[in-house]
C-alpha positions in Angstrom: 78.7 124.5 126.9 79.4 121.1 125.8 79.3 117.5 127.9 83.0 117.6 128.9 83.2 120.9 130.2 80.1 120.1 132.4 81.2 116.4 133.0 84.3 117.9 133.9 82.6 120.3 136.7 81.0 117.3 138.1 84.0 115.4 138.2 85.8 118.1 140.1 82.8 118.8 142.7 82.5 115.2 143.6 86.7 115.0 143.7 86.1 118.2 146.2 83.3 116.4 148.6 85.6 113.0 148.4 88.6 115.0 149.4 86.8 116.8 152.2 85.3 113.4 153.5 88.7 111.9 153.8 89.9 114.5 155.9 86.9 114.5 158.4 87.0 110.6 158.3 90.6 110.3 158.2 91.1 108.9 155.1 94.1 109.4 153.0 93.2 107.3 150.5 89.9 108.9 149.8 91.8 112.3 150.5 94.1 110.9 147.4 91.0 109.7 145.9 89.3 113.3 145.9 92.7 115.1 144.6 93.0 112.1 141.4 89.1 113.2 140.4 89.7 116.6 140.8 92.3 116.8 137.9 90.5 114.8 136.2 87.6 116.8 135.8 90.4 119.6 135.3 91.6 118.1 132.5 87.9 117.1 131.3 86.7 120.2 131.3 90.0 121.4 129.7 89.2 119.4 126.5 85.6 120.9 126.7 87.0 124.1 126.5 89.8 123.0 123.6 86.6 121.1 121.3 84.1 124.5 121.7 86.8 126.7 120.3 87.6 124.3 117.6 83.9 124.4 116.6 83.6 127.8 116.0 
């Protein structure tokens, strides 16, 4: 496991708790907030994944 797969993961549980915050605070822009680092730590931990299997 490399640092963007896991820096991905991090991203996308943090995105989750920001997203669930904005809902119980009634937030959409932290609700929008949540959803933009969740894809990012998609996409993060997609390039992890795209780097292992080049290095093996």
């Amino acid at each position: 496991m490399n640092r963007d797969k896991i820096n991905g993961s991090v991203d996308q549980l943090k995105g989750e708790a920001k997203e669930q915050w904005g809902k119980l605070t009634d937030k959409p822009s932290k609700v929008v907030e949540g959803k933009m680092d969740k894809a990012k730590g998609k996409w993060r931990q997609g390039v992890g994944e795209v780097k292992e299997k080049l290095s093996e």
